[in-house]
N, C-alpha and C positions, 0 to 999 in steps of 0.2 A: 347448477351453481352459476353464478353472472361474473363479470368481472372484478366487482368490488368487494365479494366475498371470496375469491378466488389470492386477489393481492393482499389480503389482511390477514391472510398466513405466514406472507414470507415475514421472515426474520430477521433477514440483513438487505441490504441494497442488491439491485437485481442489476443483472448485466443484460444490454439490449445487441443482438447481435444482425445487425444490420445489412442487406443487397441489394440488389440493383433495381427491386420494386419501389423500394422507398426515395432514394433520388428520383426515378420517374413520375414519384409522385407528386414533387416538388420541386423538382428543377426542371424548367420551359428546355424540351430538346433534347434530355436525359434517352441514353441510348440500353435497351436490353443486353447482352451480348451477341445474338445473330445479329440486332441493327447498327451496332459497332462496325461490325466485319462488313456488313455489309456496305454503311456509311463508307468504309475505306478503302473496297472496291470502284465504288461509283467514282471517288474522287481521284480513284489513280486514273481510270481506264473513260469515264462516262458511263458507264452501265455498271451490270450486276453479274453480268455472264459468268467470271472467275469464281464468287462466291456461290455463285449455285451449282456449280460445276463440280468443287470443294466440299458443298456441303452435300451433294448425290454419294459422291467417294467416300466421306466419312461417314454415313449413315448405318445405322447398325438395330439388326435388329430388336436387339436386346434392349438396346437402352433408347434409342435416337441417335442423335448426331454428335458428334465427339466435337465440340467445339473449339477444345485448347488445339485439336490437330487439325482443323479448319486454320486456326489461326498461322500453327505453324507452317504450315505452306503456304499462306497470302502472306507472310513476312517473310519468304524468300522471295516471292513476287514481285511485292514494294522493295526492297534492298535493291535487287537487282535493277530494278526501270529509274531508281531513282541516282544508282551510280552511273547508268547510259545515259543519262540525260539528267547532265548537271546542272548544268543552268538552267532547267527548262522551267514549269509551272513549280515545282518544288525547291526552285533555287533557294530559296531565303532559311526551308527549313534543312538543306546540305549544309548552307552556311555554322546554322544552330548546330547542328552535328557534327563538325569537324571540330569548333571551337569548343565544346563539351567533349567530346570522344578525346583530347589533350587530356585531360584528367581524369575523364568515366569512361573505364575500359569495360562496361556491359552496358554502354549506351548503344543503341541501335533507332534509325532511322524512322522505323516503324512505331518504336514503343514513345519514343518522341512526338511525333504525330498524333499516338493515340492522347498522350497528356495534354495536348491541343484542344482536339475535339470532344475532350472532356470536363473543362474548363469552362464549365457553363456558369454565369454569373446571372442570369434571371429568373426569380424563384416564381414559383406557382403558391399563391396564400388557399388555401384550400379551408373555409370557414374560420377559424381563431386556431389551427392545430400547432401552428409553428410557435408563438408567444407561449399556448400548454407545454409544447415539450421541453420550451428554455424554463421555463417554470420547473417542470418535473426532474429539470439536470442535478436539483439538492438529491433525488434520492435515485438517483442514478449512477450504478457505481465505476461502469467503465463501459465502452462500450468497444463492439469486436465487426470490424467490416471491410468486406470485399472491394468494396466500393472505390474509388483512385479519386471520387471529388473532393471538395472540402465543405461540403455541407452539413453536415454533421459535426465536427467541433464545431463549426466556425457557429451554428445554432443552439448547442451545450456548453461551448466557452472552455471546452474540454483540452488539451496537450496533444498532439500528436504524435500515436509514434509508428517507426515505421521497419519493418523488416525485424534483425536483431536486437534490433535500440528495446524491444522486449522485453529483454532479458536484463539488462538494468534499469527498467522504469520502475516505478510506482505506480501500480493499476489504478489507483483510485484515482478519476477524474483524467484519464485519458481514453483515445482515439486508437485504437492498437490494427493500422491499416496491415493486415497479413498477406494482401496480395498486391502490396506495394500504392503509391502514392504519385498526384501529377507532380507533387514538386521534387519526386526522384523519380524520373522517368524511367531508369535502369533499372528499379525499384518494382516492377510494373509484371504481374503473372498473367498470362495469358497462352503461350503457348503451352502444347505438350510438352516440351523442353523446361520450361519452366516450373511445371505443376509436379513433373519428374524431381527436378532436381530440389524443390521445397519438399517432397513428402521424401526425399533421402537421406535431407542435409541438415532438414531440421530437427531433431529429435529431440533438445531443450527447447526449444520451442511450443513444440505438442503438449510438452511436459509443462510447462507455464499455461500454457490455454488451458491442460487436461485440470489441474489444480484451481482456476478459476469456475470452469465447469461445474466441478463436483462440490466449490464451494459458495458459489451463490446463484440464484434463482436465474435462470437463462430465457429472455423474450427472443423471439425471432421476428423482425418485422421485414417486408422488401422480397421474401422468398416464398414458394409455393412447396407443396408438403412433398413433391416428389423429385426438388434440385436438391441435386449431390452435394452442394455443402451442408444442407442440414444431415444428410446420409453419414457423410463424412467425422462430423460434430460428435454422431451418437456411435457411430463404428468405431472411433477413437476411446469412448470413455468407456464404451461396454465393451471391448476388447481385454481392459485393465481390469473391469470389476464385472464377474460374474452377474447375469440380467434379472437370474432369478434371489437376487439377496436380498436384506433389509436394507442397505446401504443404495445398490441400484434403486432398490423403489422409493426411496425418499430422493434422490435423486431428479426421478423419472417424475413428481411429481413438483419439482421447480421448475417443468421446462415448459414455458408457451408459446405455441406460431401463431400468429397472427396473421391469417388471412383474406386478404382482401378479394369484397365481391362487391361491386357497385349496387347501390342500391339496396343494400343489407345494413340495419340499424341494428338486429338483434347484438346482444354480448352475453350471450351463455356459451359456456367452457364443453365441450363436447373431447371424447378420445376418439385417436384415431391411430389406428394401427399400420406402423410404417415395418416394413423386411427390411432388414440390413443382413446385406450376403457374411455369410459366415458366422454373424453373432444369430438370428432369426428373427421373427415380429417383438417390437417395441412397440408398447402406448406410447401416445403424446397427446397430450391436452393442447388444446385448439379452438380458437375462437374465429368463427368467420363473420368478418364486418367489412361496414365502409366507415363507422364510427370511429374514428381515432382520438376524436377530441375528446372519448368517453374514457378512453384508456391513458391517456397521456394525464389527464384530469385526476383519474385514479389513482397512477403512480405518483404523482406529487402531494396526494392527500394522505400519502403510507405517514402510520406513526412509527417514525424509528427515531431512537434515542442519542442517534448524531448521526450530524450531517457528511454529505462523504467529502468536502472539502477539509474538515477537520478530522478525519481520519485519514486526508492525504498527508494534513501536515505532519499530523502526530507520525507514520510512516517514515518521513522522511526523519522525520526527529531518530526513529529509535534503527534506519538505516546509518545513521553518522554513529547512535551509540557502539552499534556494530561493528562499525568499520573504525572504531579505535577513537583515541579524542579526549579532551577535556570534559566530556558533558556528566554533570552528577547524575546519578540515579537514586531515587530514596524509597524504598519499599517499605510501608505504616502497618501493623498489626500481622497477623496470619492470615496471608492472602488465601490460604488453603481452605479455609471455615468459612471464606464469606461467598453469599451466591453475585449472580450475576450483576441484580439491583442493588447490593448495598457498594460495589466497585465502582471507586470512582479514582478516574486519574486526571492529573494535570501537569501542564507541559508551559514553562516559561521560566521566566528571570527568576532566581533563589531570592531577589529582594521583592519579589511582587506574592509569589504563590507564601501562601501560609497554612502551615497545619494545621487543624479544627484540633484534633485530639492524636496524646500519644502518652504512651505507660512513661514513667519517670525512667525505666532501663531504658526505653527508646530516645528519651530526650537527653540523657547521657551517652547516647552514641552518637545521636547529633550535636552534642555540646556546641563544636564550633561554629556549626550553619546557626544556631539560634544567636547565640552570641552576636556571631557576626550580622546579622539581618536583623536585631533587634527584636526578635520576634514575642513582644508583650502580649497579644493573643493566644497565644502556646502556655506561653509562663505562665499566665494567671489561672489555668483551670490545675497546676497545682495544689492551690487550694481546695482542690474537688478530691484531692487524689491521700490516703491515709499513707505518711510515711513513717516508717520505725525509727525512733531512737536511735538507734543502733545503726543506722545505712549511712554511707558514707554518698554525700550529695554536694554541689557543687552550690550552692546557696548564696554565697555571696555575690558570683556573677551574676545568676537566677535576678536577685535582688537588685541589682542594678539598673538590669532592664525595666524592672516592674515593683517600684520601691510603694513601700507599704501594704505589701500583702499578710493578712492573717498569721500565717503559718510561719513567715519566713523567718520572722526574731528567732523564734526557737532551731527553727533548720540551723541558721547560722549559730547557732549558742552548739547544739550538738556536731556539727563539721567540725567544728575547734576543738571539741570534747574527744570527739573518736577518734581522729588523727593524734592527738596527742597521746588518747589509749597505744592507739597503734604504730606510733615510735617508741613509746615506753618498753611496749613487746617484744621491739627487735630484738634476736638473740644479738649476745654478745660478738661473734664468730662473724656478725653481718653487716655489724658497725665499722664496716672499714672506708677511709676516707680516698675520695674520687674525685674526679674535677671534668667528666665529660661519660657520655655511656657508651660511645665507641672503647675508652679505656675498661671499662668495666667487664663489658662482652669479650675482648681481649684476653684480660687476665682470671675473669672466672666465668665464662662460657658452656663450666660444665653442669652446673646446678641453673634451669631457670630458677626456681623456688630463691636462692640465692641471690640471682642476679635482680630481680623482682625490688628482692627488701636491700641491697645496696644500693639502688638507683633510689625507692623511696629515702633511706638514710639521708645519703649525699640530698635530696631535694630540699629534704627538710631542713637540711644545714646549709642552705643554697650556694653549695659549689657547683650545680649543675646553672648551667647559663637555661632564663627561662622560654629564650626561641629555640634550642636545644631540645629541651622538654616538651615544648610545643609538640614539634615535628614527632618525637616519639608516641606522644599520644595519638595524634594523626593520622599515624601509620600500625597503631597496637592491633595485634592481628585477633583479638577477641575481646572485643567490647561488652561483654554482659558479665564479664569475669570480674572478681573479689580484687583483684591486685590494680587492671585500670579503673576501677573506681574510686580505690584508695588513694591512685596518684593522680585521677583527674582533681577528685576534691581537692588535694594539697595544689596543684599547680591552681588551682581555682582560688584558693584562700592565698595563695600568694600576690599573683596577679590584683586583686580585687580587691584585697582587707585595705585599708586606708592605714589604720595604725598596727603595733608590731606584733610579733604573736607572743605569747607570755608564755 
């Protein structure tokens, strides 16, 4: 399978989770992490001694060289040389430190430094790849990276976020730096200290990434098949979900690393089996190239049925519904019956959006959004729609909006008809006179069935004030029922009839 029959599976926007191959691929000076430590050796001391010395003591059979604890003792190194000698070659960035550490009490000297020498602003164009990926940023749904540059939004156009800020973003269409960022240098993981203290503290965190994971397609690009953050990645989600399910394998089949080897054009999808300690061998689909312009080409040619910028906004729309608010919400027909293609939503101003179609019970629970939005589009497929005799319909506003329709002479001739059946009907015992439904609820509270037909009474004999009546429709807690429809029709033919009622 090649790459292009590989992406024409996924289903929703894929998440690209990006390392330190990828900024070197593209940024002039872009450092590995040994040539970091190593770069920050040379510049404290002139040589490399410290660092090779660090990294003979942290080598381990097992794995290699423990890098974050390389790190951690050349940032006791640098702190110390740089408080003995303050003014000296590092004056300017003491200066930066003291003036930051007033306010960032996990700034440190070093991590400082590092957001310095990582601040590279000269890109490498490597054939047309960089324009394909700002291209492919529509179907690119967030992307997750080690990285501390800004190359990557600043190429996607993507929000940065950074640390915590996580946990109240909106994944769609940002930059989620999890091991912090140069423009919060405090921000910044690199030691053992630090790697310690994120896999103990974060545990909503995990829990945000692990849910991204499991729910959209994961590319790796920038890492090679045997760095522990991809180890990591899959130790985490097949920790939660057993490796041998149906759910791990569909999983397991969204996730692709992309490996880079110079001089490789091929793009077939090959598995490759990685150990993770404690869960055991995982497949991972893997393509090894130098072609990127082939992949990024690809992802931007996915057909998916929205873009992820408008599934950012739509998020944050239905985050403010969440979190309480003014905002309407209008659910049209039995969302339960219908499949994924015929679901359609829409998100804007109540005087712009207009409904295609809705049953006459739907459009009398909207009464007032119609009303008030004039909505003549709506109104007229009335005429589409067979109503009884006998239904109590609010027809004269109807009409107002959309005067001259078919149907409506008689809707209106019957509204007048059946309201007047149905005060004729009022038992006797119900015709009792009122001047407000607060009074009503008061004094006969204990019968609804009662209260129901004294508030229509009094309507009909307009003692009730009709922004009164308004509000009580507005607020009637079951809109498909016999009794608000009785008294929408009446507040309807009040409002609306021009001459009086007979």
């Amino acid at each position: 399978m090649d790459i292009t029959q590989f992406f024409s599976n996924y289903k929703n926007h894929p998440i690209l989770f990006v390392g330190a191959g990828f900024s070197m691929r593209y940024l002039d000076g872009a450092y590995s992490w040994p040539a970091l430590l190593e770069k920050i050796n040379i510049e404290l001391t002139g040589n490399n001694e410290i660092f090779i010395d660090l990294r003979r003591k942290h080598n381990h059979n097992d794995y290699g060289v423990d890098y974050s604890s390389v790190a951690e003792d050349l940032e006791v190194v640098f702190e110390e040389s740089l408080k003995q000698d303050r003014n000296g070659k590092f004056k300017e960035l003491n200066d930066e430190y003291f003036e930051l550490a007033q306010t960032d009490y996990g700034i440190s000297r070093f991590k400082l430094f590092i957001s310095k020498l990582v601040n590279i602003k000269n890109t490498i164009f490597v054939n047309d790849e960089i324009p394909l990926l700002s291209n492919a940023s529509k179907n690119i749904a967030s992307v997750i990276t080690t990285n501390y540059d800004h190359f990557i939004e600043g190429t996607l156009g993507f929000r940065t976020v950074i640390g915590n800020e996580l946990l109240l973003s909106n994944p769609y269409g940002s930059v989620y730096k999890i091991h912090g960022c140069i423009s919060k240098p405090s921000s910044i993981i690199i030691t053992k200290s630090d790697y310690d203290n994120f896999n103990t503290k974060n545990e909503l965190i995990r829990a945000q990434l692990l849910s991204l994971f499991i729910h959209n397609p994961i590319i790796f690009v920038g890492y090679s098949i045997s760095d522990l953050n991809i180890k990591n990645v899959l130790k985490t989600i097949f920790s939660y979900i057993p490796k041998d399910t149906q759910i791990a394998d569909e999983i397991r089949k969204n996730f692709l690393l992309i490996e880079r080897h110079e001089n490789i054009e091929t793009l077939d999808i090959i598995t490759h089996d990685i150990d993770i300690e404690g869960i055991g061998i995982i497949k991972i689909n893997k393509v090894i190239t130098d072609d990127f312009s082939s992949i990024y080409r690809s992802i931007s040619e996915l057909k998916l049925p929205v873009s992820v910028m408008d599934i950012r906004r739509v998020e944050d729309v239905f985050r403010k519904i969440k979190e309480g608010g003014d905002i309407k919400v209008k659910l049209v027909g039995d969302l339960d019956t219908l499949s994924n293609d015929e679901l359609v939503l829409a998100v804007g101003s109540v005087k712009i959006i207009k409904y295609h179609f809705q049953t006459l019970s739907e459009m009398m629970e909207n009464y007032f959004d119609i009303i008030d939005t004039s909505n003549k589009e709506l109104v007229e497929l009335l005429d589409k729609q067979v109503i009884s005799s006998r239904t109590h319909i609010p027809a004269y506003g109807f009409d107002k909006i959309c005067p001259g329709m078919i149907s409506m002479g008689k809707n209106k001739i019957n509204q007048s008809k059946n309201l007047l059946s149905a005060y004729r009907k009022l038992p006797q015992s119900h015709r009792i006179d009122a001047y407000s439904i607060e009074e009503i609820y008061q004094k006969y509270g204990k019968s609804q069935t009662k209260i129901n037909n004294i508030i229509f009474f009094n309507a009909y004999e307009k003692n009730i004030e009709l922004p009164s009546l308004k509000d009580y429709l507005m607020a009637f807690s079951d809109k498909k029922s016999s009794n608000y429809r009785r008294l929408l029709a009446l507040y309807d033919l009040i409002i609306h009839k021009k001459d009086k009622r007979t």
